[in-house]
N, C-alpha and C positions, 0 to 999 in steps of 0.2 A: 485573491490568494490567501491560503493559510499558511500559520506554521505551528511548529510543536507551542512554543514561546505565545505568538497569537492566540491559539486556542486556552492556553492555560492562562494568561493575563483575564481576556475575556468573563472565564468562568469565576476565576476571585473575585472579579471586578461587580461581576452580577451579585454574588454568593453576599457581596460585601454590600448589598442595594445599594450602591453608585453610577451615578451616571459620568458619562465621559466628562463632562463639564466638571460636576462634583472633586473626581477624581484629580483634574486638572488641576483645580484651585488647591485641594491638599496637599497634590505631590510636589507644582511649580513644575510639572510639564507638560507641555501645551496639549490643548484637547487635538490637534490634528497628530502630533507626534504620537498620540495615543492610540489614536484612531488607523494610522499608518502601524503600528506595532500587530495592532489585536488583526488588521485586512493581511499582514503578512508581508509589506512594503520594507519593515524593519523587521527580519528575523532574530538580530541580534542587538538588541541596546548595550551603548555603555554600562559598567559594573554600578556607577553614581547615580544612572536614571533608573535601574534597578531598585539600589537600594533607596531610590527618594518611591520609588511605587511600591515597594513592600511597607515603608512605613507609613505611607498615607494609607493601606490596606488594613494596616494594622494585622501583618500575616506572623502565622507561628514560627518555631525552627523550622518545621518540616516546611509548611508551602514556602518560605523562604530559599529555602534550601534549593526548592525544586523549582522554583521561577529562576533564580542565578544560572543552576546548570543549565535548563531551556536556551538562556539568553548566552550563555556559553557556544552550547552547541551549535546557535544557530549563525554564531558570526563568523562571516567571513576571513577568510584567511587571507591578511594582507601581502601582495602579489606585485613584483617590482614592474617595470611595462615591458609589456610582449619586444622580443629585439626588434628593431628597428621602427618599432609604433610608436609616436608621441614623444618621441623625447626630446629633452629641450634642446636647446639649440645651444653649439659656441658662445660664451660669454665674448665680450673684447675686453682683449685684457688690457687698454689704457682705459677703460671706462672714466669719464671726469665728470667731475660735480653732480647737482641733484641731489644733495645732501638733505635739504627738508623734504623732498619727495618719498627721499627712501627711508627716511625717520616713520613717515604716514605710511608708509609701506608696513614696516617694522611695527609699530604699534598696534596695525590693524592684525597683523600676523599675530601676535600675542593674544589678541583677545581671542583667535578662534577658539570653538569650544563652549562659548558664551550661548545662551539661546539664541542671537541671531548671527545668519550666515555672516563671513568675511566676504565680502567681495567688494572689488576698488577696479575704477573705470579710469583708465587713463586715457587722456585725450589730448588731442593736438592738431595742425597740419602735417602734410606729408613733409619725412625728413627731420623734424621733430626729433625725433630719438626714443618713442615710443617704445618699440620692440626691444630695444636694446636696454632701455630702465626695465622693461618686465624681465628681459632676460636676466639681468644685474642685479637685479632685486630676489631674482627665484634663488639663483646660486650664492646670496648672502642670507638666504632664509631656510635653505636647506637643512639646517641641524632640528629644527623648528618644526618640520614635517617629516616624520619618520618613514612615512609608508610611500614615499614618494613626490617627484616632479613632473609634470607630462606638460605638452607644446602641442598648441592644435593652431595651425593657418584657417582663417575662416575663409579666405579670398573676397575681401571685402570689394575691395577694389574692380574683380572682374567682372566680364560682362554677367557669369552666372555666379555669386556665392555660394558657398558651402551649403547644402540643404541642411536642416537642424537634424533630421534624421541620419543622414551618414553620416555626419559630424560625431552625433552619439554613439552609432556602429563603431567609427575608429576609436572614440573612450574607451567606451564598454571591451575592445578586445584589451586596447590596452593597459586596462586594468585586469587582464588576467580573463577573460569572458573567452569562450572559445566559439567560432565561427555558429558552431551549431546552438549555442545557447544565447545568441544574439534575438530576444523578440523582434517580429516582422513589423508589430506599428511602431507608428513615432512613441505614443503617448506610455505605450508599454516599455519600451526602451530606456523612454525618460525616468518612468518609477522603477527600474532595473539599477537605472545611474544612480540615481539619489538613494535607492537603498546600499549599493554597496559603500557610498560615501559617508554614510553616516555613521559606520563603524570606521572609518579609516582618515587618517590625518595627512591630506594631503597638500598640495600644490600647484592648482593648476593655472595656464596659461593660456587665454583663449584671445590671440589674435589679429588684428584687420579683422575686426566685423562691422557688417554694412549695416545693421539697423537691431532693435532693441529687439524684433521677433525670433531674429535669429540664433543672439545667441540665449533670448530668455531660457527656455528648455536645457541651456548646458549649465546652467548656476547651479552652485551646490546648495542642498540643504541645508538646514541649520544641525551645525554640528561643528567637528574639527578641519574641516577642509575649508582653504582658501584660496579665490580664483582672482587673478589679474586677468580684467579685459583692458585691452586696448583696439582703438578706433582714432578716424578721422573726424565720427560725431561725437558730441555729446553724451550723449544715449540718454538726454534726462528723463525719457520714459518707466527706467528703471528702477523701482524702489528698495527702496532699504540699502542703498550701494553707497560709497564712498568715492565722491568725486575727485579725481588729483590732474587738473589740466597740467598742462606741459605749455610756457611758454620759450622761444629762444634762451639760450647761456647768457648769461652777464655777458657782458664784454672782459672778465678776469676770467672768466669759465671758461670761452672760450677760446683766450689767448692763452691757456692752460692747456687744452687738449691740444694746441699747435705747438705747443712747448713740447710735449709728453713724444708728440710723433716727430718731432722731428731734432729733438736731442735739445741738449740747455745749451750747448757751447754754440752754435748757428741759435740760438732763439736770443741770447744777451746781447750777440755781436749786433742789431739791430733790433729792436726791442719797438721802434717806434713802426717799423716795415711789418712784423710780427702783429700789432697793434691794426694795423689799416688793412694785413691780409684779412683776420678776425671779422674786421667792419663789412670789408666786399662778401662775405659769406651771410652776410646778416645774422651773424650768430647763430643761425644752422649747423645743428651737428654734424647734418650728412653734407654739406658741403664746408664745412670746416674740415671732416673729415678728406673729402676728397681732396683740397686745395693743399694741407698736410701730407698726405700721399706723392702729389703732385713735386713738390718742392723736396721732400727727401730725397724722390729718384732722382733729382737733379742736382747734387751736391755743388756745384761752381755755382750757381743759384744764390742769391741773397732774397731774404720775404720782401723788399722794397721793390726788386725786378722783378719778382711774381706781381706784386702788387699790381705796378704798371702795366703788365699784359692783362691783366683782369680791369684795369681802367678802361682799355680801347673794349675787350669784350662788353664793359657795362654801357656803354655808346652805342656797340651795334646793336644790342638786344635794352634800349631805352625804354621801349614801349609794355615790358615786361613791369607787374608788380614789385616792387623792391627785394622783398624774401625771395621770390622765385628767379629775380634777377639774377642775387649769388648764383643760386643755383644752377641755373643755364651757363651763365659766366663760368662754373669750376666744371661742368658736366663738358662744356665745348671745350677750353681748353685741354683737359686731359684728353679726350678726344681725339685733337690735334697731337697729340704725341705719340702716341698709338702707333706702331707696326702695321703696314697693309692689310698685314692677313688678321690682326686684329682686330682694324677697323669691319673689315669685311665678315668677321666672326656678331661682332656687336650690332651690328643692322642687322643682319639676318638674323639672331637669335629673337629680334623685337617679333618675329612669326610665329615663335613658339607657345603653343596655346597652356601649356600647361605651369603650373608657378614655380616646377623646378625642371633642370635636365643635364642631362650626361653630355660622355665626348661622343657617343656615337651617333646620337641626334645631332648634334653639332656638326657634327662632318658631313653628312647627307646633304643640313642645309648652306653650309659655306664648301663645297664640293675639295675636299682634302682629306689626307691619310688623317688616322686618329691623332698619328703623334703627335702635327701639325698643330690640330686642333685642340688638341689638349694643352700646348704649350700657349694657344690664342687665350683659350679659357682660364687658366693662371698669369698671363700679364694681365687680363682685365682686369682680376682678383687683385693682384698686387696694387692696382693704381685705383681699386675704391668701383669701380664701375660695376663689378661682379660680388656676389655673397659667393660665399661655399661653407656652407651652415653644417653639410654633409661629407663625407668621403666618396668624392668619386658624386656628387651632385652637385649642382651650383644654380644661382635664380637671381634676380635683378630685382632691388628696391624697385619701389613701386616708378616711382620720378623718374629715376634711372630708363626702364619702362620705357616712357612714355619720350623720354629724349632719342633712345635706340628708334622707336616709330617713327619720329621728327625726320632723323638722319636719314632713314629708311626711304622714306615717301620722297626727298634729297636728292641723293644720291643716285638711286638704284633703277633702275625702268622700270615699268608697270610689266613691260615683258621679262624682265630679271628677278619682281618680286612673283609673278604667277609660276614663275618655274621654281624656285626656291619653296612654296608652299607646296604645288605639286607635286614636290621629287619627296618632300619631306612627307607629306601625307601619303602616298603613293608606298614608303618605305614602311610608315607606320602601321598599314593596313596589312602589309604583304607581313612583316612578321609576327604583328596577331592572329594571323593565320594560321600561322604555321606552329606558334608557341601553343595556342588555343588546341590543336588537333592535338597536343602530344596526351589528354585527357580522353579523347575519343576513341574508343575499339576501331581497330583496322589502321590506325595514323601510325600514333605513338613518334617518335622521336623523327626529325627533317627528313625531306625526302635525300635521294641521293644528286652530290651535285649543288644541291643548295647552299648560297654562302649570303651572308650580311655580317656587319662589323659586333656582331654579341653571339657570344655562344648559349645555344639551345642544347645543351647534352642533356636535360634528365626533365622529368616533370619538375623538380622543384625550381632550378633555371627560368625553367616558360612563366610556371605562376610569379615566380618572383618580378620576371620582367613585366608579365600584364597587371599586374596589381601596381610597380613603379610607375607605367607610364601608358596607368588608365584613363587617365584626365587627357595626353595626346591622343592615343588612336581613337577613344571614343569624340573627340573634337575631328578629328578625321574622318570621321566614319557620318555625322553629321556633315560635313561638307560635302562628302559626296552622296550623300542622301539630295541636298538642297542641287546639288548638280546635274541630279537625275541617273546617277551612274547605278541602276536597278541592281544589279547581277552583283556588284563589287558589294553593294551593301547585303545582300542577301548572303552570302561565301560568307563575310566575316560572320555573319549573325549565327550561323548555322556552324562556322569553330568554335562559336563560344561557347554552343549550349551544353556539352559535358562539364566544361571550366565552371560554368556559372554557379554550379553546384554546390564548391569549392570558397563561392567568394558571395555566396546568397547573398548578402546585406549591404553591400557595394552601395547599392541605391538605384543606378542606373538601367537594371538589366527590361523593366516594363518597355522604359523609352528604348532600348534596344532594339526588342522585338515587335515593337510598334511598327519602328523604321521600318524593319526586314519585313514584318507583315505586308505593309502598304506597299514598297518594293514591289514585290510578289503581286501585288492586285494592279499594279502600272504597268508592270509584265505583260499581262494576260494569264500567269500561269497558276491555276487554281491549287493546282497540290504543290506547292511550295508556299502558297497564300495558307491553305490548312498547314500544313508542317509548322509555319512562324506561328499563327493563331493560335496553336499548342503550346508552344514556347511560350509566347505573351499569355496563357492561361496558367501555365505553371509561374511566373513571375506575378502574377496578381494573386494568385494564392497562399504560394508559402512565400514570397518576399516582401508583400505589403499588405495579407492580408487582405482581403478585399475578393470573398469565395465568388456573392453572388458575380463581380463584370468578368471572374475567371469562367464562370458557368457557361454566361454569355459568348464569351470567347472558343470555348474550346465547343460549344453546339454550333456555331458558326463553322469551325473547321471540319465537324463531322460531315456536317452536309455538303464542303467542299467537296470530301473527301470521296462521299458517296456517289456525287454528280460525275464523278472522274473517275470513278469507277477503282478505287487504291484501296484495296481492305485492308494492305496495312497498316496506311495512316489516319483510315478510318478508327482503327481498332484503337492505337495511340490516341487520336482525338477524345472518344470516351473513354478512353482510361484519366484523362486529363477531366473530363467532364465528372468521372468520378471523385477525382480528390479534391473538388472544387466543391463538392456535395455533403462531403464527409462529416467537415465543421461544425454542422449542422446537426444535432442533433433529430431534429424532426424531419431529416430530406435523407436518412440511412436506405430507403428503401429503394427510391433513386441512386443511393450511389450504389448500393448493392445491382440492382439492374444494368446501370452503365456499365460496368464493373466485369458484371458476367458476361456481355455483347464483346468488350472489350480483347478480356479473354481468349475466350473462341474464337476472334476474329483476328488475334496474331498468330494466336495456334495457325489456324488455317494459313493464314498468311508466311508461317514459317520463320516468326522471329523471335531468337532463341533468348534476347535480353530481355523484349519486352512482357512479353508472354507469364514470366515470373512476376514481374511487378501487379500484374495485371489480378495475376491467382491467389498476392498475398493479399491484394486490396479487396477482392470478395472475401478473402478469411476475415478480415479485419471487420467487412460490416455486416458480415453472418454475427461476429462476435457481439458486436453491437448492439444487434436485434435481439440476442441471447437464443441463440442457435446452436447450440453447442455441439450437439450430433453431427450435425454439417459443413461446421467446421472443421470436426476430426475427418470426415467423410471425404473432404474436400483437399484436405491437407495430404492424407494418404495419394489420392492422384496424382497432385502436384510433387511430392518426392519422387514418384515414379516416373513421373515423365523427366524432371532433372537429375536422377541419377541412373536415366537408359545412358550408354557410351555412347548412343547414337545421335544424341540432343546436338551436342555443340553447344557453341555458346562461349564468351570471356570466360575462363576459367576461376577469376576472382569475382565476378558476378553471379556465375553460378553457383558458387560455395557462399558467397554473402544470401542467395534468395533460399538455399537449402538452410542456413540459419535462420532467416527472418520465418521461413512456414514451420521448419520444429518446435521454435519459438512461440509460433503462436498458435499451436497446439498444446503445447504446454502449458500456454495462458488458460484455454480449454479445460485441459483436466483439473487445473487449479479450479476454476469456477466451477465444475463440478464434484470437488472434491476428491476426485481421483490421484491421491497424492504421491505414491509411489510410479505412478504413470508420469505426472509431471516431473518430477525426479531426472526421471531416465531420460525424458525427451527433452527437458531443458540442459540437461546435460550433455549431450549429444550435439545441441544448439551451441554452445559458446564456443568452442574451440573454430569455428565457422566465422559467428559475429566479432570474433576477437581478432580476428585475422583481418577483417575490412571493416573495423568500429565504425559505428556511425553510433555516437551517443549514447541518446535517447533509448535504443533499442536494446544495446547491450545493458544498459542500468535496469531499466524494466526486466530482463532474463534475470540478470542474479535477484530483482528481489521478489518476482516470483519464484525462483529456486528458493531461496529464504522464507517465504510463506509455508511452501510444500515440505522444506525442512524442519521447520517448528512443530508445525502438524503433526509430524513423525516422531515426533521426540529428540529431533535431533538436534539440539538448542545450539552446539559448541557450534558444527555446521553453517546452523542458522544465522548466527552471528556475525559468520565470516562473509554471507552470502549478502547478506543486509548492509553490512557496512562496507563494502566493495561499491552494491547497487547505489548509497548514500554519496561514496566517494565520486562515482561516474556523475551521477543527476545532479549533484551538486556544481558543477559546470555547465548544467544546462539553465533552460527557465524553467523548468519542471518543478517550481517551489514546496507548489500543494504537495506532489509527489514525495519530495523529502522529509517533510513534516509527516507525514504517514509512513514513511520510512523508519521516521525516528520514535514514534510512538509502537511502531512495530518491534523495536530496537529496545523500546525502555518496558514492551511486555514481556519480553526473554526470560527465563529464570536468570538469578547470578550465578556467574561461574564458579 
């Protein structure tokens, strides 16, 4: 990638016969920092590495001048996080001690800025107080990073962690990135992250992470941004990082934090009972915590009678390591205090696959009104057993965890925990369903009659809920994959496929349609096998990149398609075979072929959505080939057949594909210089694309309107047309695009 700022660093840099190394050693900035500026990774440098590069150039006013503005221009606009993406989490507000930790916290925050990154690895065992020092530590460093704090759970802990790819997906929006300008690869994504962090001073928190690969790709560059990781390992893979383990509280620490929760007047009147609670917890925070909680609710309580009931517990559970001793010790007793419907709330929730959830998953799997369970879900909270990090969310320390499974396997029968998991996946599936169709022409909003414990009233509702509680239905939808339940997997997969549109970069959606595919081929039913194979061809395409196995994919489904005799979903097969071709530079003529078979064979087939996508994708690699008559040629029909009355079709699909073909017609006339022609036809295009934005598509309309206006002499026009287009694509990953945007911007006459 280039940028205005790249290209022009570049050409001084030559002009000045220097090499990147050369340059390095005059300016004191690193030859890769240089090297990422001039590729386009860094459009915008700090004002200081500016001016340390113009005086190692030894540039005039003027190239000075005009390197500053470039590096102006090209920096990002710091951008607070998308709502409800990444943000940190409730401090506690008795937080105690760790006073050198947060000093080495604090110190290392200061130097950000420095040529090397900030980044400090906190480590420990579970319970430890990891999370809660990152937490405590971000909202005592917050003056410190202006642009921001984000919180990312890696799920170190579960059976599957956070891939480092979605991990960066949820950064990247919540740093302001919008769905569509999310890059498909990993490694694209990662130079997206690091460039915007280089311009921006921030704070980030990455976690429970399971191993040094996973979160390597989320550290920030060298610059102003500073990341706390925290783990259960070490990570000493990690270079250039700043170690800060975590062992247990003092013994003053932690009769501090028992002090703190449970008031000074009850902590003096026995001071030596307060002292021996402390010790049964092993100086564990989360079970000092807990054992603190414990003894509040209990006010006729003295800490020497707590103590003594955590004796006998330390007796029954002897065989236990001593740390983890407390901990079983304060985790069963609290337990034991608990409400039935509590208890019965807290084993069951140990089935919940996802690392946070609501009251309405709650009450499916402990079979009760919401109210009930919402009131189960806040004593657990009260007594330490429960987080609620969120409003209206809540999630179990990890230990915590693994004690509810204890209880679980206990308690419960093997025929009480399979129906618990059944009713609850069972639930999960049915309302991804139905939330998924409200995106599909012909669905749109529940059927009638339909009831579950969450309201579905509009699309934004549905996506909200499938984006909260992607991690359960899609752990559901894998269960019954592995159960053989063909059909149920197949139903969900095929509501997704509008939604998925919506939420491209999720991560998931290959393995989705994999499922649904193979489903389909256990079946026996071959056009449903093609149908998924489509799906899984558009998921390997534009969500992970990967044209040629989408190629693969979507000729597999043709020939489904063809064997079954379906020429509609033949036609979709190669239209999918065509955008898997596209990428390609050297395979246009292929997609153009597919393209047109495509085409023709929804027409015939009578489908009034696909059939446009189908027309604009031969436009697209007629254009390619530089075919420009055939284009226009081709464009005229297709208006005509979407603006007969007699078409049909979504009404907002139809105006969105009458935009995309005036559109790229107008691209047309521009390449041939017909500029009054493009004028009129892209103009005629936007009030269309503007109505159903998809990005990329509207930014390219205004800055070819901008091209075709310049042309004309219509500079004031052009200007406006240009920096709308700058404004749009600048949200997307369209880098190169803006950089030629901006060089078209600084050819303008002045006003």
């Amino acid at each position: 990638m280039v940028s205005q700022f790249g290209l022009l660093l570049r050409r001084v840099r030559q002009d000045a016969k220097l090499t990147l190394e050369e340059l390095s050693v005059a300016s004191g900035v690193s030859a890769r920092a240089i090297s990422d500026m001039e590729r386009g990774h860094s459009r915008g440098p700090q004002r200081r590495t500016v001016e340390a590069l113009a005086d190692a150039l030894k540039l005039d006013t003027g190239q000075r001048a005009a390197l500053t503005a470039a590096a102006r221009a090209g920096r990002p606009r710091p951008a607070g996080p998308a709502p409800g993406s990444c943000e940190l989490p409730r401090g506690v507000g008795d937080f105690t001690g760790r006073a050198a930790e947060l000093l080495q916290l604090r110190r290392l925050a200061e130097q950000a800025g420095s040529p090397a990154a900030s980044v400090a690895t906190v480590s420990g065992t579970g319970g430890i107080g990891k999370t809660a020092l990152a937490v405590h530590a971000a909202g005592q460093l917050a003056a410190l990073f202006p642009d921001g704090g984000y919180y990312l759970d890696l799920r170190g802990m579960d059976a599957t962690p956070l891939p480092p790819a979605v991990a960066l997906a949820r950064l990247l929006k919540a740093l302001g990135v919008p769905e569509s300008g999310i890059p498909g690869e990993e490694e694209e994504r990662a130079g997206h992250y690091r460039a915007l962090l280089r311009e921006r001073r921030c704070l980030i928190v990455l976690d429970n992470v399971a191993h040094e690969s996973q979160v390597r790709p989320l550290l920030p560059p060298d610059g102003a941004t500073m990341a706390i990781v925290t783990s259960r390992r070490t990570l000493a893979g990690l270079e250039g990082v700043r170690q800060v383990p975590l062992a247990p509280l003092s013994g003053e620490e932690a009769a501090g934090l028992l002090r703190t929760i449970v008031g000074e007047e009850r902590s003096s009147s026995d001071a030596a009972g307060l002292t021996r609670l402390a010790e049964l917890s092993g100086h564990l925070p989360l079970a000092v915590r807990i054992v603190g909680n414990r003894l509040q609710s209990r006010p006729g309580w003295t800490p020497s009678q707590l103590a003594g009931r955590l004796d006998d517990e330390e007796r029954r559970l002897e065989a236990l390591a001593a740390g983890d001793l407390a901990v079983a010790a304060a985790f069963s007793f609290s337990y034991e205090q608990l409400s039935g419907t509590a208890r019965l709330v807290f084993r069951r929730l140990a089935l919940a696959a996802a690392p946070d959830f609501g009251v309405p998953l709650t009450a499916i799997l402990s079979e009760m009104e919401p109210e009930e369970a919402e009131d189960a879900l806040e004593e657990l909270v009260e007594l330490g057993l429960l987080q609620s990090p969120y409003l209206a969310r809540y999630r179990f320390h990890d230990l915590v965890r693994l004690y509810a499974r204890a209880r679980l396997a206990k308690e419960d029968s093997i025929e009480a925990q399979h129906g618990a998991r059944r009713r609850m996946e069972s639930w999960l599936l049915d309302v991804a369903v139905v939330a998924g169709r409200w995106f599909e022409p012909g669905y749109g909003k529940p059927p009638p009659g339909w009831r579950s414990l969450i309201e579905l009233g509009s699309r934004e509702e549905a996506g909200t809920w499938l984006r909260e509680e992607g991690t359960a239905w899609l752990e559901a939808l894998r269960s019954a994959a592995r159960r053989g339940e063909h059909a149920t997997v197949v139903e969900v997969a095929e509501s997704m496929h509008w939604f998925s549109d919506q939420w491209m970069f999720w991560g998931y959606w290959r393995e989705i349609f994999e499922l649904s595919s193979g489903a389909a081929r256990a079946m026996g039913d071959r056009l449903q096998e093609s149908v998924h194979l489509g799906y899984l061809s558009w998921a390997l395409v534009f969500c992970e990149a990967r044209p040629a196995e989408g190629r693969t994919a979507a000729l597999r489904a043709a020939e489904l398609a063809r064997a079954v005799g379906d020429v509609r979903q033949e036609g979709w097969a190669l239209l999918y075979a065509a955008w898997a071709e596209q990428p390609e530079t050297s395979r246009q003529e292929n997609a153009l072929e597919y393209a047109r078979q495509s085409a023709d064979l929804l027409r015939r087939a009578g489908d009034p959505e696909g059939y446009p996508q189908a027309a604009t994708t031969v436009m697209v690699s007629l254009g390619r080939l530089g075919r420009m008559e055939e284009v226009l040629e081709h464009g005229r029909a297709c208006l005509a057949t979407l603006r007969d009355p007699g078409y049909g079709g979504d009404p907002a699909i139809m105006a969105y594909s009458i935009g995309v073909t005036l559109h790229d017609m107008g691209r047309a006339y521009v390449r041939m210089e017909r500029w009054e022609e493009a004028i009129d036809t892209i103009q005629q295009a936007l009030p269309e694309l503007s109505a159903h934005p998809i990005a990329v598509t509207l930014g390219y309309a205004h800055r070819n309107l901008g091209i075709a206006l310049a042309r004309t002499g219509r500079s004031g026009e052009a200007r406006q047309a240009l920096e709308e287009a700058r404004r749009i694509l600048e949200a997307t990953t369209e880098t190169e695009v803006v950089a030629e945007v901006l060089q078209e911007l600084a050819g303008l006459p002045e006003r």
